[in-house]
C-alpha positions as CSV (number, residue, x, y, z in Angstrom):
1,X,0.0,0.0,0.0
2,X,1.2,3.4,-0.6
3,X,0.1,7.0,-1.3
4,X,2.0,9.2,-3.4
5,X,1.4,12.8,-3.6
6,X,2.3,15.3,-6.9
7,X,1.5,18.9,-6.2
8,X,0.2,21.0,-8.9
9,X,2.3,24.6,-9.2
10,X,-0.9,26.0,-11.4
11,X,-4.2,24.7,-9.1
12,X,-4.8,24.6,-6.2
13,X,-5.3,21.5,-6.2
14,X,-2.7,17.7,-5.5
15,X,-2.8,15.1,-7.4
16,X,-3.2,11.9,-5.0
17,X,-1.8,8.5,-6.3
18,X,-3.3,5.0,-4.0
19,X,-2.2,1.9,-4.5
20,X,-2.9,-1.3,-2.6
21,X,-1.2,-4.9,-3.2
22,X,-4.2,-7.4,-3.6
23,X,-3.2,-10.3,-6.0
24,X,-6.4,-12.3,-4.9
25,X,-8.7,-9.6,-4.7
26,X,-11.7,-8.9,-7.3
27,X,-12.3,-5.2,-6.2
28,X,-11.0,-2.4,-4.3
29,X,-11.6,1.4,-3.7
30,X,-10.2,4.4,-1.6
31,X,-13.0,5.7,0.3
32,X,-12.9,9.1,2.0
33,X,-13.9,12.6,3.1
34,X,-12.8,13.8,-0.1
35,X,-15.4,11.3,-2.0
36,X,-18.3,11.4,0.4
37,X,-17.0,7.7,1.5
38,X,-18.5,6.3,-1.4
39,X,-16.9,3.5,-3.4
40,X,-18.0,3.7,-6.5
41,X,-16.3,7.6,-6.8
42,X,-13.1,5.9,-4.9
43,X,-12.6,2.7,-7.1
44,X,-9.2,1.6,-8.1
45,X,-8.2,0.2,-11.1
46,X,-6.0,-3.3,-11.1
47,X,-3.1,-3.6,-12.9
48,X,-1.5,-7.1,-14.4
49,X,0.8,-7.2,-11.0
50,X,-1.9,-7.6,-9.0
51,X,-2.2,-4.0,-7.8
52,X,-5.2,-1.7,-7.6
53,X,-4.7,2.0,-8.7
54,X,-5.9,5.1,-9.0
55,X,-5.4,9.1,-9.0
56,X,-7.2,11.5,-7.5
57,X,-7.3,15.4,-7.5
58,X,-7.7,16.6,-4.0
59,X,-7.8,20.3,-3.4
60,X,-4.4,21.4,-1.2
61,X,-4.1,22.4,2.4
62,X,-6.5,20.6,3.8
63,X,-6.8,17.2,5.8
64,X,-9.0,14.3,4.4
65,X,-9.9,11.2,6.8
66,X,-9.5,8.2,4.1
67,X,-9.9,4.2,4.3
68,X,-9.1,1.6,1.5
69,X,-12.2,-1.1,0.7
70,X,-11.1,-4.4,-0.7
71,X,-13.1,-6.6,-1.5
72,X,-15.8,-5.2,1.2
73,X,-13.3,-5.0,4.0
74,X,-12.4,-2.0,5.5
75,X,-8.1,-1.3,6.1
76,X,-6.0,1.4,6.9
77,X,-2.7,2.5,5.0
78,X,-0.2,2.4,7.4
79,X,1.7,4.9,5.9
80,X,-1.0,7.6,6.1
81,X,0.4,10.7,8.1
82,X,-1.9,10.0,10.7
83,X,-4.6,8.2,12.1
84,X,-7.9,9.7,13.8
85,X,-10.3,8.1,16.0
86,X,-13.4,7.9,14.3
87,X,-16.7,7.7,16.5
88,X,-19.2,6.5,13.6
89,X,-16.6,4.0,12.3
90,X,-15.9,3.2,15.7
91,X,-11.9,2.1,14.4
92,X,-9.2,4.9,13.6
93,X,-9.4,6.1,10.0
94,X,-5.9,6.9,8.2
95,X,-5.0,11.0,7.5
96,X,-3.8,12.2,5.0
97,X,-2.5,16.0,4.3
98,X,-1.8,17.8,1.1
């Protein structure tokens, strides 16, 4: 899993890169703040590796609470730049900031 962020000198906006290692999987999305947590605006494409991908403008300075779905299961990137309790969810979401 990774996130990988390009910032754009022209918009306001970054350009936000997820991937997530799933060989065996049949789906997966990256669901969010920034996509009203709904997975069919956060689905990721897979590649012939075995990776799902996909990028995603996200407007700058500002702090989205994110979560990847695959294959109906909910899991954190442990790379995000934080992690914040979330009382709906009742599990800690993954942050990230661009």
């Amino acid at each position: 899993m990774s996130v990988k962020k390009q910032y754009v000198k022209t918009k306001p906006v970054c350009k936000v890169t997820f991937s997530v290692e799933a060989k065996e999987a049949n789906s997966a999305a990256v669901v969010g703040d920034f996509n009203n947590w709904k997975i069919e605006e956060g689905a990721l494409s897979k590649l012939k590796n075995g990776t799902f991908k996909a990028t995603f403008d996200l407007e700058k300075d500002a702090s989205y609470e994110f979560k990847y779905v695959v294959d109906g299961e909910f899991i954190n990137e442990p790379e995000s730049d934080s992690f914040r309790w979330n009382d709906f969810a009742g599990s800690e979401n993954g942050v990230l900031e661009v």
